[in-house]
The first five atom37 places (N, CA, C, CB, O) and aatype in JSON, in Angstrom:
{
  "aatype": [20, 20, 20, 20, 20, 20, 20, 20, 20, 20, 20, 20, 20, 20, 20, 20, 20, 20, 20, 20, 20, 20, 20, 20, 20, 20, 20, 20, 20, 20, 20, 20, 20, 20, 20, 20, 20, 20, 20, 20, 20, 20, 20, 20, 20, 20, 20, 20, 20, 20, 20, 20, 20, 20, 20, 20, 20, 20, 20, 20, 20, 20, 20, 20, 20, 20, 20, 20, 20, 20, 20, 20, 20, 20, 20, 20, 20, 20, 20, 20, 20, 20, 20, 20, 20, 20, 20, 20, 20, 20, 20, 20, 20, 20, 20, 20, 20, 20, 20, 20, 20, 20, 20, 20, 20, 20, 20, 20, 20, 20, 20],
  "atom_mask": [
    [1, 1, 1, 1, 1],
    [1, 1, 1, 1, 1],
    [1, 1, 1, 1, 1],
    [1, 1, 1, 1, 1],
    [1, 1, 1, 1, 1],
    [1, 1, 1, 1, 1],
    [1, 1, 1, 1, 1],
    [1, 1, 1, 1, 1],
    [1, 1, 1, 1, 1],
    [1, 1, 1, 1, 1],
    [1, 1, 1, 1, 1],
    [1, 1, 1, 1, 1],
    [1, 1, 1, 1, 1],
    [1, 1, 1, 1, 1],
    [1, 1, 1, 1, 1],
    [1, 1, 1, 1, 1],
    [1, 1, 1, 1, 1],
    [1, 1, 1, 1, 1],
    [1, 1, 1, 1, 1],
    [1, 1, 1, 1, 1],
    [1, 1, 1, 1, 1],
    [1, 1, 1, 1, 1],
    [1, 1, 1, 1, 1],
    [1, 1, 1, 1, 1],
    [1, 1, 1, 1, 1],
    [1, 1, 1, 1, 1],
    [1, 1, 1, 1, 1],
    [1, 1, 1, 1, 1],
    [1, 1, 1, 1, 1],
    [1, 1, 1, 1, 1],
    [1, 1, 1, 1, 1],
    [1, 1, 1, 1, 1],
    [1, 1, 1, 1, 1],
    [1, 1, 1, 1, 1],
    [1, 1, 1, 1, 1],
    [1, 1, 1, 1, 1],
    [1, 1, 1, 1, 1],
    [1, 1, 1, 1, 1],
    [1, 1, 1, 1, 1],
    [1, 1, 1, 1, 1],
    [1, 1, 1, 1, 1],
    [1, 1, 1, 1, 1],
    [1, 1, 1, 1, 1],
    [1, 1, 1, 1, 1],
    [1, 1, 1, 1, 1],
    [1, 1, 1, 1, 1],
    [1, 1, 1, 1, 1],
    [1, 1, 1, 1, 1],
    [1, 1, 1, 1, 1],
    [1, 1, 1, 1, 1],
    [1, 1, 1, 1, 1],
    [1, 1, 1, 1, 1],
    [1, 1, 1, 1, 1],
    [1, 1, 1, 1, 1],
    [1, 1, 1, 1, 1],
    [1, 1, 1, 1, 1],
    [1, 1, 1, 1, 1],
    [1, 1, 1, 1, 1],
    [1, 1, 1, 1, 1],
    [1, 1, 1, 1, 1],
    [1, 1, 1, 1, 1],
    [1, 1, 1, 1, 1],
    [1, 1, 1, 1, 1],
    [1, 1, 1, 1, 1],
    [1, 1, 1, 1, 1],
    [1, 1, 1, 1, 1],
    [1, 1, 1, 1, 1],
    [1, 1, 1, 1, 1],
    [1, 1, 1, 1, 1],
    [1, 1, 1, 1, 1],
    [1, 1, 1, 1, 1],
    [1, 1, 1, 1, 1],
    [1, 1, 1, 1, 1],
    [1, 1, 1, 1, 1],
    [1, 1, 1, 1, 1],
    [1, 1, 1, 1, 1],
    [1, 1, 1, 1, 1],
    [1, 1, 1, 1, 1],
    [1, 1, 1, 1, 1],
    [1, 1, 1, 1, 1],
    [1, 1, 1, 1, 1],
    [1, 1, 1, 1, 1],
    [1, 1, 1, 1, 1],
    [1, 1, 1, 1, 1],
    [1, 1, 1, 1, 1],
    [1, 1, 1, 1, 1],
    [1, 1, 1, 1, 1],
    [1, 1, 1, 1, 1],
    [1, 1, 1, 1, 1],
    [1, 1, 1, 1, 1],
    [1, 1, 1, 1, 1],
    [1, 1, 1, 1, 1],
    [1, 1, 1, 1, 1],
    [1, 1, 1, 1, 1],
    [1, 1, 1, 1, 1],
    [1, 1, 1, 1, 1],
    [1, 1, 1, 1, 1],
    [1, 1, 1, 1, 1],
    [1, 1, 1, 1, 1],
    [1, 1, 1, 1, 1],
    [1, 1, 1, 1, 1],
    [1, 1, 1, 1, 1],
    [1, 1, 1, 1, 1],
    [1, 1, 1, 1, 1],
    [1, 1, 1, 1, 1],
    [1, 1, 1, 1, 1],
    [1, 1, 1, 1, 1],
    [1, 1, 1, 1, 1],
    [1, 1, 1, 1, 1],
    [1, 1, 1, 1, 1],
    [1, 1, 1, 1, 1]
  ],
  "atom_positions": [
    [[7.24, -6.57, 10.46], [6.51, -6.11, 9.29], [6.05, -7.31, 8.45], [7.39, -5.16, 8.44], [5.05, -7.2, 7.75]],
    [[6.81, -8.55, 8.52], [6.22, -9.65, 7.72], [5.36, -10.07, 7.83], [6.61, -10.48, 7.61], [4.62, -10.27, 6.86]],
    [[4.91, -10.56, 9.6], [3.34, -10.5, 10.13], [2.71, -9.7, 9.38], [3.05, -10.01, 11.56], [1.84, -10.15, 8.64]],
    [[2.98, -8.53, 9.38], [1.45, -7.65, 8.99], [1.29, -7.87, 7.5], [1.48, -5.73, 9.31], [0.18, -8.08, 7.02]],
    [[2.22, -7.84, 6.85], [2.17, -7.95, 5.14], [1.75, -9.6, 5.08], [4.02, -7.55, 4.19], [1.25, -9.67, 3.96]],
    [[1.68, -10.74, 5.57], [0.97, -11.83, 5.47], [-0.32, -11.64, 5.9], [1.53, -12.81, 6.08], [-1.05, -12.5, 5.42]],
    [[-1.2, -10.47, 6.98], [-2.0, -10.5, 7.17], [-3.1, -9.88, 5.88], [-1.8, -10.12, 8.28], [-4.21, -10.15, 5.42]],
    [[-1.89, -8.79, 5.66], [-2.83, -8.03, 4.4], [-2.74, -8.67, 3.39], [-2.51, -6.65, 3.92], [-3.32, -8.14, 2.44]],
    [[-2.3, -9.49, 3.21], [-2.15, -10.53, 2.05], [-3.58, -11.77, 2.13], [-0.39, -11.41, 2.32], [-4.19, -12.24, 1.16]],
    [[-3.82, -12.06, 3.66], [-5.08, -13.27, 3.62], [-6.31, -12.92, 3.46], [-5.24, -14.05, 4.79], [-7.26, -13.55, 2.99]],
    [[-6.21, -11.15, 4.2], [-7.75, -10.37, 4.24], [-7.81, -9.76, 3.02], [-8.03, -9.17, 5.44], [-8.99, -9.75, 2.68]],
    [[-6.96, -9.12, 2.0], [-7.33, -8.73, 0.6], [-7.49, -10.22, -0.35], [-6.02, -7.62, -0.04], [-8.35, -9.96, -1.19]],
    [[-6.99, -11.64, -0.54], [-7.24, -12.18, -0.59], [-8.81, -12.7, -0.31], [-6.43, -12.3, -0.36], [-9.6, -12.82, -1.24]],
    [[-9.04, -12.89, 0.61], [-9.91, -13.16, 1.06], [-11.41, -12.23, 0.52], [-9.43, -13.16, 2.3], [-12.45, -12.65, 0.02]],
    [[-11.08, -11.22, 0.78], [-11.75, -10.22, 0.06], [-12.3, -10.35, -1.06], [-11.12, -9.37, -0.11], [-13.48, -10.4, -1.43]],
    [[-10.66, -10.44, -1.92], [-11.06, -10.53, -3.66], [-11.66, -11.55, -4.13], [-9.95, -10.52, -4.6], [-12.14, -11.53, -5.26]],
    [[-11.71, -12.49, -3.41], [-12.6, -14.12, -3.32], [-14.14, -13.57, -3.19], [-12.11, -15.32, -1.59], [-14.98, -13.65, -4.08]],
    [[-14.27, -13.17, -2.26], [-15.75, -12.51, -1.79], [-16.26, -11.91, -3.03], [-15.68, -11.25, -0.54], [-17.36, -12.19, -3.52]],
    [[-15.21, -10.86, -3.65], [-15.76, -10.26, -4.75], [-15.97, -11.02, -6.09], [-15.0, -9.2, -4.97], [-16.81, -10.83, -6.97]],
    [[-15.15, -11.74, -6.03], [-15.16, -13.07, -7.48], [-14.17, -12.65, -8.41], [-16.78, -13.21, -8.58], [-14.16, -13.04, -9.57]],
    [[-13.01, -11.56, -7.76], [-11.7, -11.74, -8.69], [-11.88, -12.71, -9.14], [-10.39, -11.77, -8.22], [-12.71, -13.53, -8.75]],
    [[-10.72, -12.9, -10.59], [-10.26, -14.0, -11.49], [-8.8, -14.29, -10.92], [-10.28, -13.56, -13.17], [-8.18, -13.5, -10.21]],
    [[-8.42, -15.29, -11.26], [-6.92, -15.97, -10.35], [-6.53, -14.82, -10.82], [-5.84, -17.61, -10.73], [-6.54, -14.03, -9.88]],
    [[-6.1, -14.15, -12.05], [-4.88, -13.32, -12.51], [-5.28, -12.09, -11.04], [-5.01, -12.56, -14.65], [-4.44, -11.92, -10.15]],
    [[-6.33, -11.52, -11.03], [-6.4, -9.86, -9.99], [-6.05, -10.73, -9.13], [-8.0, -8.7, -9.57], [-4.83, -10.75, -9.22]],
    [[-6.48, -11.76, -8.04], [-6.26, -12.06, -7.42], [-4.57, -12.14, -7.21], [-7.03, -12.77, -7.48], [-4.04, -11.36, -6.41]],
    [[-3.71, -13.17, -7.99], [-2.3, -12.67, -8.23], [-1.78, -11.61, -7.96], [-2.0, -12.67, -9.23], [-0.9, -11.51, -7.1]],
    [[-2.35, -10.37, -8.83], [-1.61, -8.96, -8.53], [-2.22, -8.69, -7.46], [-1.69, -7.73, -9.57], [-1.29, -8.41, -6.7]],
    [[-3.41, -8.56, -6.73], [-2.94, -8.18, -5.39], [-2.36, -8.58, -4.02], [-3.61, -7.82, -5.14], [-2.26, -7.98, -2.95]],
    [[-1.97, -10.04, -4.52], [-1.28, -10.68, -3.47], [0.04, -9.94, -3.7], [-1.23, -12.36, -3.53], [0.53, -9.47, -2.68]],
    [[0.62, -9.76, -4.7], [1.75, -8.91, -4.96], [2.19, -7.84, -4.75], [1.88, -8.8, -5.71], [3.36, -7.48, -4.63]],
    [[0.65, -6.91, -4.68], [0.53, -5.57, -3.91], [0.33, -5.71, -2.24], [-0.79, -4.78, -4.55], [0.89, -5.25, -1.24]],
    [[-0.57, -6.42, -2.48], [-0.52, -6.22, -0.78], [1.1, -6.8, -0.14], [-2.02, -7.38, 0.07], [1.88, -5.99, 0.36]],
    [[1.35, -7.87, -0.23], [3.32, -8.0, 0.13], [3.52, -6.87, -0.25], [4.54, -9.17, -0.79], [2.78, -6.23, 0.49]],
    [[4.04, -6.13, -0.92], [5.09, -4.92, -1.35], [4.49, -3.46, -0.75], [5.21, -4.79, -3.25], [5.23, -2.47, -0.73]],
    [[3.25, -3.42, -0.3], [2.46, -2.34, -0.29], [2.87, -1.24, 0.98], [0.99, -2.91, -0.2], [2.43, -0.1, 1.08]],
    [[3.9, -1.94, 1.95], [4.92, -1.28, 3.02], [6.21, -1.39, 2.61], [4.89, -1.9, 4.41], [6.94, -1.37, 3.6]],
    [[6.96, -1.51, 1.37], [8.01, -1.97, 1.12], [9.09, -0.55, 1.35], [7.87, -2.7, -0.3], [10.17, -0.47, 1.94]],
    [[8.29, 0.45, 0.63], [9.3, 2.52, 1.55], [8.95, 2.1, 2.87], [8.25, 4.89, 1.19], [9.95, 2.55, 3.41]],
    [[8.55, 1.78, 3.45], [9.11, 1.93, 4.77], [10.22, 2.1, 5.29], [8.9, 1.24, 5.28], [10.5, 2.91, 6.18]],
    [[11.38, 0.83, 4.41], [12.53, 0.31, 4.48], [13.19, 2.03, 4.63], [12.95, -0.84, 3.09], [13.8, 2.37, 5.65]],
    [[12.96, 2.94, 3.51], [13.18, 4.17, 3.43], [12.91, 5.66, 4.39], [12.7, 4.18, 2.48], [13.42, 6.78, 4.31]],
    [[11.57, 4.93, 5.57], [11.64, 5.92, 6.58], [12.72, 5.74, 7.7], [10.34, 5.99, 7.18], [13.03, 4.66, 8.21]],
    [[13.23, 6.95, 7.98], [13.96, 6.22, 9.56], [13.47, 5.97, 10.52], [14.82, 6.82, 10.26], [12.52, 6.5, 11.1]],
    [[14.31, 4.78, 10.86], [13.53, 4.3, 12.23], [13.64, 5.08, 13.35], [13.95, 3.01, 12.72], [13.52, 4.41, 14.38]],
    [[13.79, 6.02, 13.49], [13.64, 6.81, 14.67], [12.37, 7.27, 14.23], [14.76, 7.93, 15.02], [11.97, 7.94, 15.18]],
    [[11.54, 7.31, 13.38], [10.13, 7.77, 12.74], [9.33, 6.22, 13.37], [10.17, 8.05, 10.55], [8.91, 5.86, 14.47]],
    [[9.41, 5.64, 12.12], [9.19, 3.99, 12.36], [8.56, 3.21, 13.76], [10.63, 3.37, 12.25], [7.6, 2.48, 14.01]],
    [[9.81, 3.9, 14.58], [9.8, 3.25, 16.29], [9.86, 4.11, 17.08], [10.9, 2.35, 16.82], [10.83, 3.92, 17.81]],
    [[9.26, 5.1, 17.36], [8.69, 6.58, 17.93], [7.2, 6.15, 18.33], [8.69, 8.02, 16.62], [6.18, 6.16, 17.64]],
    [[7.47, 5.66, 20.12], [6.44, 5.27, 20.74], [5.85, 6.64, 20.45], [6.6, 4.71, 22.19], [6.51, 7.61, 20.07]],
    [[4.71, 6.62, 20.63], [3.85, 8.04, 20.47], [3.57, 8.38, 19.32], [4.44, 9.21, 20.94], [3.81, 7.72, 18.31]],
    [[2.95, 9.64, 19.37], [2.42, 10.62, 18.21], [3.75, 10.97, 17.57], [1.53, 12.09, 18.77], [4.87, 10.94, 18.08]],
    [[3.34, 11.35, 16.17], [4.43, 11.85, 15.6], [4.5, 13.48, 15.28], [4.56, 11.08, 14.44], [3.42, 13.94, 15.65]],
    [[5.13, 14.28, 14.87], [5.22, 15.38, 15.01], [4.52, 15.48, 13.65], [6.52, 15.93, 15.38], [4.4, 14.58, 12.81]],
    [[4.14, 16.61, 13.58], [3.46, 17.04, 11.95], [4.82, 16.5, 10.99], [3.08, 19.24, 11.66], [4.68, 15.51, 10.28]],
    [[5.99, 17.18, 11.04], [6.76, 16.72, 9.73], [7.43, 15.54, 9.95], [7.8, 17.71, 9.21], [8.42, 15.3, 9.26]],
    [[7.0, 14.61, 10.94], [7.6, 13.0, 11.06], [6.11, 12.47, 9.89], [7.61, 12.07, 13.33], [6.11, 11.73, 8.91]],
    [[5.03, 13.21, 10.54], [3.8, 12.14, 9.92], [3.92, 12.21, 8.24], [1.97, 12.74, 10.46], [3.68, 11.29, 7.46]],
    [[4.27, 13.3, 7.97], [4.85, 14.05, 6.5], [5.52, 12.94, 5.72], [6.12, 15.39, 6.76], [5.12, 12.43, 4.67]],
    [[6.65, 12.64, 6.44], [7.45, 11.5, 6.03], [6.93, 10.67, 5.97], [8.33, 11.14, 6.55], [6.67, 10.32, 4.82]],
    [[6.44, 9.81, 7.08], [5.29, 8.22, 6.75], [4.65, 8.45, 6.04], [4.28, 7.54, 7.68], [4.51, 7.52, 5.25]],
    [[3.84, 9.67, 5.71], [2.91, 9.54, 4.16], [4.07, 9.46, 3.1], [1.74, 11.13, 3.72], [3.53, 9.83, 2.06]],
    [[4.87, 9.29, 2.94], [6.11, 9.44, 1.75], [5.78, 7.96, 1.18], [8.06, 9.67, 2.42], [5.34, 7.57, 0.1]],
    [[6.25, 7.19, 2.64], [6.22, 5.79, 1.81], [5.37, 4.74, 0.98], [6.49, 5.17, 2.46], [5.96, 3.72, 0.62]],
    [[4.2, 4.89, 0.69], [3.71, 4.52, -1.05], [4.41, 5.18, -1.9], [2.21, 4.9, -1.53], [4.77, 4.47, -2.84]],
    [[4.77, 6.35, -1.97], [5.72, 6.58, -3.37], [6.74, 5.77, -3.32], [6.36, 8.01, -3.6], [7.09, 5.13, -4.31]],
    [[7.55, 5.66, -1.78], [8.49, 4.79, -1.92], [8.74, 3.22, -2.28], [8.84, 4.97, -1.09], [9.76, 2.56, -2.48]],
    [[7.32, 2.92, -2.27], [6.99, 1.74, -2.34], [6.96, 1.52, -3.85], [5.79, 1.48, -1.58], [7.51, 0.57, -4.4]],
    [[6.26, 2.52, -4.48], [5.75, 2.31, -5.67], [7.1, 2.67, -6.76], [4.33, 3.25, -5.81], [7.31, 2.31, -7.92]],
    [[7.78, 3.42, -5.98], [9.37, 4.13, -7.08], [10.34, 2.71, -7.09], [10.66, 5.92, -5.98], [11.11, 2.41, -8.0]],
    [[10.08, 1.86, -5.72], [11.0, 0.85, -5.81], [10.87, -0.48, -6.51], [11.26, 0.61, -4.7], [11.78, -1.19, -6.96]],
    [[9.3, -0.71, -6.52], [8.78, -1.66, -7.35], [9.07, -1.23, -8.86], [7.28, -1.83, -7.04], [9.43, -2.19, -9.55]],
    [[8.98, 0.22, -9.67], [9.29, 0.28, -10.88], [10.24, -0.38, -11.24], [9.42, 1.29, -11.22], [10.12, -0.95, -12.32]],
    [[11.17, -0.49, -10.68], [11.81, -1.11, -11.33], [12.31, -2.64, -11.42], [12.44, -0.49, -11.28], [13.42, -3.16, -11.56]],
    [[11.03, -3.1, -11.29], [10.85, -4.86, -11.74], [9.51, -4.48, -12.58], [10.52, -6.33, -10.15], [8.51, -4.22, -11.91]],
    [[9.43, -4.44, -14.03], [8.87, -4.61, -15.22], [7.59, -5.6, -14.95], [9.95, -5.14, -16.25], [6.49, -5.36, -15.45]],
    [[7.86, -6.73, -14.11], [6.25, -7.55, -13.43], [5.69, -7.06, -12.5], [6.27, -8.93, -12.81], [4.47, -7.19, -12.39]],
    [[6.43, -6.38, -11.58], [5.66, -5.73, -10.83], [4.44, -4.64, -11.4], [6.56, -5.16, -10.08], [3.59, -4.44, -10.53]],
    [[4.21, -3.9, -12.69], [3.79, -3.04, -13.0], [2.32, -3.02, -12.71], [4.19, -2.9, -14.07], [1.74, -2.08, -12.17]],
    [[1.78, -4.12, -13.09], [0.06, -4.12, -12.41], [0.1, -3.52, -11.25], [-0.71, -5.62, -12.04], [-0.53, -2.5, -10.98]],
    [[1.17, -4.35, -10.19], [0.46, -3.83, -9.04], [1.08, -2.87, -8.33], [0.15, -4.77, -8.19], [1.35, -2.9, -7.13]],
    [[1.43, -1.53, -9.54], [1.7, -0.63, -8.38], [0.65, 0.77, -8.1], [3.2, -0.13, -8.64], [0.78, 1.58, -7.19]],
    [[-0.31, 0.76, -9.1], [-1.53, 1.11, -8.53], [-2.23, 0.83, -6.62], [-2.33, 0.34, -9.58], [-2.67, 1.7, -5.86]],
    [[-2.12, -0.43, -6.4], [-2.41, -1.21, -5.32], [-1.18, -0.19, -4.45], [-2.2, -3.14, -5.56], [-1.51, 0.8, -3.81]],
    [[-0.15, -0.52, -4.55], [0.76, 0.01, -4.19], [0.97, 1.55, -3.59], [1.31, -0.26, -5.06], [1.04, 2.22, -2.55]],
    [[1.0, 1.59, -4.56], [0.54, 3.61, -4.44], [-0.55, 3.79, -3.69], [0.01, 4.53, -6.01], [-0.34, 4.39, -2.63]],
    [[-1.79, 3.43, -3.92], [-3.13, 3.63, -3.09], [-3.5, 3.36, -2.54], [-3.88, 3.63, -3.17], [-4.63, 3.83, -2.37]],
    [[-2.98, 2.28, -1.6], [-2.41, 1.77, -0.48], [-3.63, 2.36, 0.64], [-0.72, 2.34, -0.29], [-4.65, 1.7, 0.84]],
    [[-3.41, 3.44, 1.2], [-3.96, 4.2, 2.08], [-4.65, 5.22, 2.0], [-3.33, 4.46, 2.65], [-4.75, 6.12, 2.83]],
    [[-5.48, 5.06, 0.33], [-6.15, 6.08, 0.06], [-7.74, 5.7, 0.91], [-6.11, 6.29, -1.64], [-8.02, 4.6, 1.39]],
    [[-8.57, 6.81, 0.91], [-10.13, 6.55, 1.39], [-11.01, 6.98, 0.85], [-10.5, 6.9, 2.47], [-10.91, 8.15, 0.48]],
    [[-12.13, 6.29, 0.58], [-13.47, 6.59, -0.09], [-13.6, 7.87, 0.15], [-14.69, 5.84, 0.37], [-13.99, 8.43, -0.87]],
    [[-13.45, 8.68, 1.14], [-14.18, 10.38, 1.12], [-12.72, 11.22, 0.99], [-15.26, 10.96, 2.99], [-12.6, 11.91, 2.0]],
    [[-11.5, 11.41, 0.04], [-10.81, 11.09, -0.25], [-9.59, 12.21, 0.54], [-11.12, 10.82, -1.51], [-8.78, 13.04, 0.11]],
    [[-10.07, 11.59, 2.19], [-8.7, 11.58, 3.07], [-7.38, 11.39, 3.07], [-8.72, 10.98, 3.72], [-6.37, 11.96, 3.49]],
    [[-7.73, 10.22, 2.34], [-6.27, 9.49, 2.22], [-4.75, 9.82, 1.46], [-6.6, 8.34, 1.64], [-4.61, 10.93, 0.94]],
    [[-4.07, 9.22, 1.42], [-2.82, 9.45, 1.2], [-1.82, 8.57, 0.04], [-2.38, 9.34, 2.49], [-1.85, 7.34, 0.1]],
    [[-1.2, 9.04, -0.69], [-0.56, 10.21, -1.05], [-1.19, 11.13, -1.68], [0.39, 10.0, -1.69], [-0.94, 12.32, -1.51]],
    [[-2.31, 10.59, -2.67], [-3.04, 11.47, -3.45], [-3.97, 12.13, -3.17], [-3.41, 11.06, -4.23], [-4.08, 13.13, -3.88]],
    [[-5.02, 11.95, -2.11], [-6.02, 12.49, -1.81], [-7.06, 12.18, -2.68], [-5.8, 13.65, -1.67], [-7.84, 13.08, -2.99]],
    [[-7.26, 10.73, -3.24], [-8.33, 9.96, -4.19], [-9.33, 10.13, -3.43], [-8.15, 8.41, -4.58], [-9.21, 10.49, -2.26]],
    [[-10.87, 9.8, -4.22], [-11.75, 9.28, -3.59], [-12.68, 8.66, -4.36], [-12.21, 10.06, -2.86], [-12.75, 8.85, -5.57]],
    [[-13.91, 7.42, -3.35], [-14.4, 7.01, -4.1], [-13.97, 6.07, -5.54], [-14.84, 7.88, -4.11], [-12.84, 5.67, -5.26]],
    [[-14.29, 5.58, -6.8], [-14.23, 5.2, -7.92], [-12.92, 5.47, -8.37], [-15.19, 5.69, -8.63], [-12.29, 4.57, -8.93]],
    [[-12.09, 7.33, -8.08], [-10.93, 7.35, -8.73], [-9.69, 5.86, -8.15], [-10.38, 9.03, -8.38], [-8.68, 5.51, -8.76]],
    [[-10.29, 5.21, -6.67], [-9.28, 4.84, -5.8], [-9.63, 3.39, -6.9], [-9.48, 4.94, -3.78], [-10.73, 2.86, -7.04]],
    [[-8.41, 3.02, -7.52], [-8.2, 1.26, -8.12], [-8.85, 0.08, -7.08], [-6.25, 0.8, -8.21], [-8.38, -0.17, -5.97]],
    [[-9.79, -0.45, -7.55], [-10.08, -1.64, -7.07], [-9.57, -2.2, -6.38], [-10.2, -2.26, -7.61], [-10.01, -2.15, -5.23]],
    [[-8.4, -3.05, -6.64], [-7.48, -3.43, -5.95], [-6.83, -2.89, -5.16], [-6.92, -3.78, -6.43], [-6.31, -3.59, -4.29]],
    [[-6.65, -1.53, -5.16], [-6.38, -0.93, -3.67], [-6.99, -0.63, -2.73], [-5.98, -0.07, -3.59], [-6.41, -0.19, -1.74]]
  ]
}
């Protein structure tokens, strides 16, 4: 998982450069993107590491973890910017995505 959270860390980076973030956004989403799989820790790995498809109420659970992500970051007081990023994680412009079902403009920048 560290691979991938350094990856999402160089391409949102990278990104927010493209866009002309200021160092500070830039900051919080290096912070979000690291933490932005951090519930995972909270799915079981029999979910996690389940070659294959997952069953409807396994996939149930993997959508859990942005809340988990975002309930565990509350409580570090600096973390607070970025748990927007956090939470919305896996939301999508036509608003598929997950946990909330955002779309478009409602979805934070930084996420």
């Amino acid at each position: 998982m560290q691979q991938h959270n350094q990856r999402v860390v160089r391409v949102a980076v990278s990104l927010g450069k493209r866009l002309s973030l200021d160092q500070a956004s830039l900051t919080v989403l290096t912070a979000g993107a690291l933490l932005h799989d951090l519930g995972k820790f909270l799915v079981p790995a029999g979910i996690l590491n389940k070659p294959g498809r997952l069953s409807r109420r396994e996939w149930e659970i993997m959508r859990e973890h942005p809340l988990h992500s975002q309930q565990l970051c509350e409580a570090l007081p600096w973390l607070e910017v970025a748990l927007p990023i956090i939470r919305a994680h896996h939301e999508r412009l036509d608003g598929s995505g997950y946990p909330d079902g955002l779309a478009g403009s409602k979805i934070p920048l930084l996420a």
